[in-house]
C-alpha positions in Angstrom: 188.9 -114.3 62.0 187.3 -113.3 64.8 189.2 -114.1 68.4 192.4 -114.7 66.3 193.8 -111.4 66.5 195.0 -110.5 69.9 196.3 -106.8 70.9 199.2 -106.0 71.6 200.4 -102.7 74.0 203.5 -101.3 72.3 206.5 -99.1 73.0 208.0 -97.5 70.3 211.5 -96.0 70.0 212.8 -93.9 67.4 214.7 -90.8 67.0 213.6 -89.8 63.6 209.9 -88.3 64.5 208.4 -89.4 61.0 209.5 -93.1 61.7 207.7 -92.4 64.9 204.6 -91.4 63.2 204.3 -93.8 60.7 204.8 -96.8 62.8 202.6 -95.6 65.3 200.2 -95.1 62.6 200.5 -98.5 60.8 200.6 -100.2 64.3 197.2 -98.5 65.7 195.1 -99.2 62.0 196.2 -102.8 62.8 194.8 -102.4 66.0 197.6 -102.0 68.4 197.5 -99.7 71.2 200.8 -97.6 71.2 201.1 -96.5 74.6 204.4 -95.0 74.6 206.4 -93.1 71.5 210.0 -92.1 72.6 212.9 -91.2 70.8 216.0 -92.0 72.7 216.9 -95.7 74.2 217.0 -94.2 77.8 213.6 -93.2 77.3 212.1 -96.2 75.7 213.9 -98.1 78.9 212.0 -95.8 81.1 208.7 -96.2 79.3 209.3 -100.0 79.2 209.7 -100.1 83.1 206.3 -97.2 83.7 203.5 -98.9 80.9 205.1 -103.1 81.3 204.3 -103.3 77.3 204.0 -106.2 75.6 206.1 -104.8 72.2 208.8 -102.4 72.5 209.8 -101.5 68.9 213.1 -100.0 68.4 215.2 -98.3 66.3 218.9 -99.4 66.2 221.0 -96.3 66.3 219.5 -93.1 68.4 222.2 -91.0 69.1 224.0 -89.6 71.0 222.3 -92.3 73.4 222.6 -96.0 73.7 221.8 -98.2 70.7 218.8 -100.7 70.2 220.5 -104.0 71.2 221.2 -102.4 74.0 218.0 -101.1 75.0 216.7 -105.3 74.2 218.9 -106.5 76.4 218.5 -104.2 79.4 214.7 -104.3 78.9 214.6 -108.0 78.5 217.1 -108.7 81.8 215.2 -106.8 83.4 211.7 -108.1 82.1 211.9 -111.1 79.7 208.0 -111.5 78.8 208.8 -107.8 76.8 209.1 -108.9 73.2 212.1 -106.5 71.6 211.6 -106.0 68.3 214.6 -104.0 66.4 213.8 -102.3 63.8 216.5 -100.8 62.0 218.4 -99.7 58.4 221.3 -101.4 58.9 221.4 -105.1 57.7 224.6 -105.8 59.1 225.4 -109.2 61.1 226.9 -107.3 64.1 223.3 -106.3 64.5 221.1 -109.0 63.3 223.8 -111.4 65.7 223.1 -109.1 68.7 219.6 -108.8 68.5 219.4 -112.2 68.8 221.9 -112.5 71.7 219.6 -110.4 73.2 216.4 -112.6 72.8 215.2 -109.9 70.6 213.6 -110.4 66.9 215.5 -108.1 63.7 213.1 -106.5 61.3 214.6 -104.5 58.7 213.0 -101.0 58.7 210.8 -100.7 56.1 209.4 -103.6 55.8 206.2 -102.9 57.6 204.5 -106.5 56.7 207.4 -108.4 58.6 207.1 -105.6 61.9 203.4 -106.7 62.3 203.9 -110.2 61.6 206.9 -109.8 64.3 204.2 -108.6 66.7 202.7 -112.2 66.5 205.3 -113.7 68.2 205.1 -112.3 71.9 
């Protein structure tokens, strides 16, 4: 397998500290470098713009701030070779509909082996 596996810088966004945490976590044992964790969407914006990651995984709804698809589509006008992953609780098609409108890829939180595999395709 060697050569097959290529690391990826990552931004993460989530507002609930133990998310935070636990994707970092899983992320770096696959080995990721997370370069950024932030909880709000104005944050992860900002930390998109400073680090130029290759991943920005976000969270869907970090109030009181803006929301995920959001965030993907400012970060991807603004640089589109940032994959957006969102990565949320709510399976619901307003949000699966705009992630995609926003060139970003929907992962519902929680299923870790679909984040990493999402991580593949940037």
């Amino acid at each position: 397998m060697a050569g097959e596996f290529e690391q990826k810088r990552v931004v993460i966004a989530d507002n609930d500290a133990e998310w935070l945490e636990l994707i970092r976590t899983d992320l770096s044992l696959e080995g990721h470098q997370v370069i950024a964790s932030v909880e709000s969407g104005e944050e992860a914006i900002e930390a998109c713009r400073q680090h130029r990651p290759d991943v920005l995984v976000v969270d869907e709804r970090m109030p009181p701030g803006i929301n995920g698809v959001e965030v993907a589509r400012q970060v991807r006008a603004a640089d589109p070779s940032i994959l957006v992953v969102v990565f949320t609780n709510f399976d619901e098609e307003e949000i699966i509909k705009g992630a995609a409108d926003a060139g970003a890829v929907f992962v519902l939180k929680g299923n870790l082996r679909a984040l990493r595999a999402a991580l593949t395709l940037g």
